[in-house]
N, C-alpha and C positions, 0 to 999 in steps of 0.2 A: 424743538419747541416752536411751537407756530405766536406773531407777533401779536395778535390780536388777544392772546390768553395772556398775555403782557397788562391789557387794560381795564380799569376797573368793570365789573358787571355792568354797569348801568348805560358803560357806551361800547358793548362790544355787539349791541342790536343796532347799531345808529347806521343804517347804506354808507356812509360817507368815510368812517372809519374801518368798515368792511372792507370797501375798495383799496384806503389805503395801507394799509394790512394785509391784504391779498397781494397789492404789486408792491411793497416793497418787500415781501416773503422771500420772492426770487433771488433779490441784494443780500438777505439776510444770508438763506441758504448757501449760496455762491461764495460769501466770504466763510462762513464756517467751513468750506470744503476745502476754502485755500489756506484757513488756519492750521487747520488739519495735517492739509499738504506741507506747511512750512514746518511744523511739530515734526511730522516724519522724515524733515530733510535735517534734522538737527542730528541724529543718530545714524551713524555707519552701518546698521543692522537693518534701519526702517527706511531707506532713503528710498525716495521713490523715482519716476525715470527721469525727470528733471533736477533731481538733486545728485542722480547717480552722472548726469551730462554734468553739471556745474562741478561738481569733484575731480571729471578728467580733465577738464578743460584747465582746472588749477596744476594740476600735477603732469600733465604734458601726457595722457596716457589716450590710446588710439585705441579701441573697441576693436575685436575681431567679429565679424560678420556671427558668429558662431556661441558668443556668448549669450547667456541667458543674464537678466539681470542678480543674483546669486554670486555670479563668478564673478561679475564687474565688480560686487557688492567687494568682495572679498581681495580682490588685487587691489582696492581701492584703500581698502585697512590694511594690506600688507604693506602697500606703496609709506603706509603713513606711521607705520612701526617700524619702519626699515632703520634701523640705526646699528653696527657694527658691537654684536656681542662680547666680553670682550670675558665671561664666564660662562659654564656650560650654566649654571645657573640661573640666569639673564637670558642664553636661549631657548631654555627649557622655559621660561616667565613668555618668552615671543610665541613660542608653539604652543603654551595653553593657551592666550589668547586667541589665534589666529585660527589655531584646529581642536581647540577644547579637549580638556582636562581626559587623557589616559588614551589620546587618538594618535598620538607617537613615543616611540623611544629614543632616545636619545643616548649612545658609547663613544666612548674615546680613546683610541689606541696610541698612550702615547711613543710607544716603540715602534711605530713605523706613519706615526704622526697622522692616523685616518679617523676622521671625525664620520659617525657615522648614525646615519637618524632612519627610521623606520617610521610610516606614515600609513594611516586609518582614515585614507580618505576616501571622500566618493572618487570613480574616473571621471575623467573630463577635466575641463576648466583647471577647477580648482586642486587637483594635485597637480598638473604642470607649473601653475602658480606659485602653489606651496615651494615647490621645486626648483622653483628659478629663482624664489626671493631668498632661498636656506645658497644655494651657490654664491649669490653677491652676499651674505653676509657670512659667510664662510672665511675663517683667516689665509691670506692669498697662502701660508705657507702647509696647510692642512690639505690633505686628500677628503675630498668630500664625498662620501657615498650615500647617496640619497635613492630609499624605493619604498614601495609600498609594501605594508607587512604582511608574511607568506596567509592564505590560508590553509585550513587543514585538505580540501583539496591537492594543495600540492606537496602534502607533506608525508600522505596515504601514499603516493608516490614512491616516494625515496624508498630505499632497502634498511629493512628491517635492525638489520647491523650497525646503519649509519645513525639509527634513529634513537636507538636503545639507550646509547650513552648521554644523550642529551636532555637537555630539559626541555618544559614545553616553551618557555619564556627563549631559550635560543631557535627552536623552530617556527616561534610562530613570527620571529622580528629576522628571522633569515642569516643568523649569526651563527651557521652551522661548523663555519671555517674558523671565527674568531677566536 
């Protein structure tokens, strides 16, 4: 909205209010863009690259030359959910937040104590991520087996024999041995 359709008709033809309506446009616009900027630094999804710097600098966290902002975005939320689950329930609550609703699975063998999560992510960044925050909040005394879930590429694969007896819900989360 320009500052001059701010004032009544009858002084928006007057030079003098033209002028100053034209140069103080530039203050107006400038601060609506940093209004803007501050709105999007408030939310972990919208933060933009000065709110995604003010976020590591709080949580001690070093950037890899290689991230995109997406991936910072994201170890930035994980950094901030990080808290020791202490039910599969609770972690299954951390991975829909983190990797949205039905992008992992989540088993638990309690006869040889193996906690075990299949992940629907993209590569890069963000499953290593995913991946290193499920290891620290993992129970020190659980085997953790963390991977990404099979696709049917590798499943076309396998011998016919091995596949037949299984469901697709075991093949497609790699739980062929379970």
């Amino acid at each position: 909205m320009k500052l001059i359709d701010y004032l009544p008709p009858v002084l928006r033809g007057i030079g003098d209010f033209i002028e100053v309506t034209e140069a103080e446009q530039k203050q107006f616009d400038a601060f609506g863009a940093a209004l803007d900027r501050a709105l999007s630094d408030m939310f972990i999804e919208t933060l933009t690259e000065n709110g995604i710097l003010r976020w590591e600098k709080m949580l001690g966290v070093v950037p890899k030359g290689t991230d995109t902002p997406d991936v910072r975005r994201f170890r930035i939320l994980a950094m901030i959910n990080e808290q020791a689950p202490y039910t599969l329930r609770s972690l299954e609550k951390k991975l829909t937040i983190l990797c949205g609703k039905g992008n992992f699975r989540v088993f638990f063998r309690p006869a040889d104590y193996t906690l075990i999560v299949r992940l629907s992510l993209p590569a890069g960044g963000v499953y290593s991520e995913a991946k290193a925050l499920l290891l620290r909040m993992a129970p020190a005394n659980l085997l953790a087996d963390i991977a990404l879930m099979t696709i049917w590429g590798e499943v076309k694969e396998t011998e016919w024999g091995n596949v037949k007896t299984r469901t697709w819900e075991e093949l497609r989360t790699g739980l062929m041995d379970a």
